[in-house]
N, C-alpha and C positions, 0 to 999 in steps of 0.2 A: 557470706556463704551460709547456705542452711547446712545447723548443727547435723555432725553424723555422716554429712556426703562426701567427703574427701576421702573418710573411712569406706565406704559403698564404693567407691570408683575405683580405690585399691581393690578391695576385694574380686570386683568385678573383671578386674584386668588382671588379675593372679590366674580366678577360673578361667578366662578369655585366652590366655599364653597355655596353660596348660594340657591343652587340645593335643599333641605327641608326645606327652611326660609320661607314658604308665611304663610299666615294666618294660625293662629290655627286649626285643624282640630274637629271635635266635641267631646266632652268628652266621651274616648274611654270605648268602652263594654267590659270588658275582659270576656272572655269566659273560663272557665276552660278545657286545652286543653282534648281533645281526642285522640285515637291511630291515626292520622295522615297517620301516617305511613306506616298503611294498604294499604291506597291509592293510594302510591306510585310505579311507574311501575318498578322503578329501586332503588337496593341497594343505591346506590349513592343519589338518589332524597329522600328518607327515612332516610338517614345522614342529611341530610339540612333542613327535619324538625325535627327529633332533637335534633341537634344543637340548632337551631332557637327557638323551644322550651324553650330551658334550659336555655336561656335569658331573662325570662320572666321576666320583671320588675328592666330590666337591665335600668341606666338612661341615660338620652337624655346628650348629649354635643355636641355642635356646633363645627363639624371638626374629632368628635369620630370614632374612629374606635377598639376601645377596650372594654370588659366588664367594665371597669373603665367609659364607655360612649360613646356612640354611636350617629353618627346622620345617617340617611334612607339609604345613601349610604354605610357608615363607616358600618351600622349592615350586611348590602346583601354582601358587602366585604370581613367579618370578619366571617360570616356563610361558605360562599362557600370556602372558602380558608381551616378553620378549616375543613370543613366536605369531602371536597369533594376533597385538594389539587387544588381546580381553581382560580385562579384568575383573579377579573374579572376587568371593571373598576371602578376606584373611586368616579366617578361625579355620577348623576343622567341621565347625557345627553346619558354618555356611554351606561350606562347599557341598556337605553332605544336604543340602536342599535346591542347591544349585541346578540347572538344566533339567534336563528330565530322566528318571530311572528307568534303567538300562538290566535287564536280567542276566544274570551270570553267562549263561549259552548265547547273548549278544555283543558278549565284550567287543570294542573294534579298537583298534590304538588310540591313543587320547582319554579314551574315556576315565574318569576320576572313581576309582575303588577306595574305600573307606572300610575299618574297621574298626570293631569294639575293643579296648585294650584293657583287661581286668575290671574292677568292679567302679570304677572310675568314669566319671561322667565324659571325658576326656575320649577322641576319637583321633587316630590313625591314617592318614589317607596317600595314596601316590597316587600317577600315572599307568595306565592297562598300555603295555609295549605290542601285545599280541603274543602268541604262542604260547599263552599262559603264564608269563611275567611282567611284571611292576615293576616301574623305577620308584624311590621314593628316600628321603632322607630320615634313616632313623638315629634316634637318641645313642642307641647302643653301638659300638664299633665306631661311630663319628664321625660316619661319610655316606655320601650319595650311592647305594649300588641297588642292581637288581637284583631280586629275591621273584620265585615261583610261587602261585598261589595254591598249587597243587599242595605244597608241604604243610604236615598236620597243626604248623604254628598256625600260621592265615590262612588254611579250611576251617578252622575252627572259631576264628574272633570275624570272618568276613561278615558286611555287615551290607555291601549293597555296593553300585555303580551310578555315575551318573553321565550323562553326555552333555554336552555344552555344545561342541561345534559337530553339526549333521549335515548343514546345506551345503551343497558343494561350490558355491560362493565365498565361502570361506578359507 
């Protein structure tokens, strides 16, 4: 083994998980969901909310990628895979490069919001439900729910969208 790499691999895999570790997020609003679904332009986008749905109050674990627990990556992994056969990547950094960028005023269900969480290299990400709400599993509170992106926590660290499934083949 070349000296030093096993140290490189840990460290890399420490920064690689820590992609939902920043600070707590505010004590989430769960909203009782709605037909989501409607919203959705494509079959495929309408499996992914629900999916994502049917996780409600699934709990948080650092490194989750299973209803047994989930952390913000693990749950957008574990939706798109189940719902839609994609797979996407497993970091935060990924997904935020994934598909194509999506402008705030084009949200449509599915689509993947990300954002910045403190000064940490580490990024944030759910599901766009429509109406102006995310699902997404946060660190804080310990469970899968919806939160608004209207509210001045996530207007303020949003960081961007991305779309993965548009064709309506999907």
């Amino acid at each position: 083994m070349i000296p030093g790499l096993k140290k490189g691999v840990g460290v890399l895999l420490v920064v690689a998980l820590t992609g939902c570790a920043g600070a707590p997020p505010p004590k989430p609003v769960v909203v009782v969901p709605v037909t989501h679904t409607q919203l959705a332009a494509t079959p495929a986008q309408a499996q992914v909310v629900t999916v994502a749905q049917s996780l409600l109050g699934s709990p948080y674990q650092y490194g989750g990628a299973t209803p047994k627990g989930f952390d913000c990556s693990g749950f957008i992994f574990y939706v798109y895979q189940t719902a839609a056969g994609v797979v996407l990547p497993r970091e935060t950094q990924g997904l935020s490069q994934i598909g194509r960028p999506i402008d705030v005023s084009d949200l449509k269900p599915a689509d993947i919001v990300y954002f910045k969480i403190d000064r940490s290299l580490s990024l944030h990400a759910g599901i766009y439900l429509g109406d102006g709400q995310f699902i997404h599993a946060p660190s804080s509170d310990g469970q899968v729910n919806i939160q608004s992106l209207a509210t001045d926590y996530w207007k303020a660290r949003y960081m961007g969208a991305r779309r993965v499934l548009w064709r309506s083949g999907l």
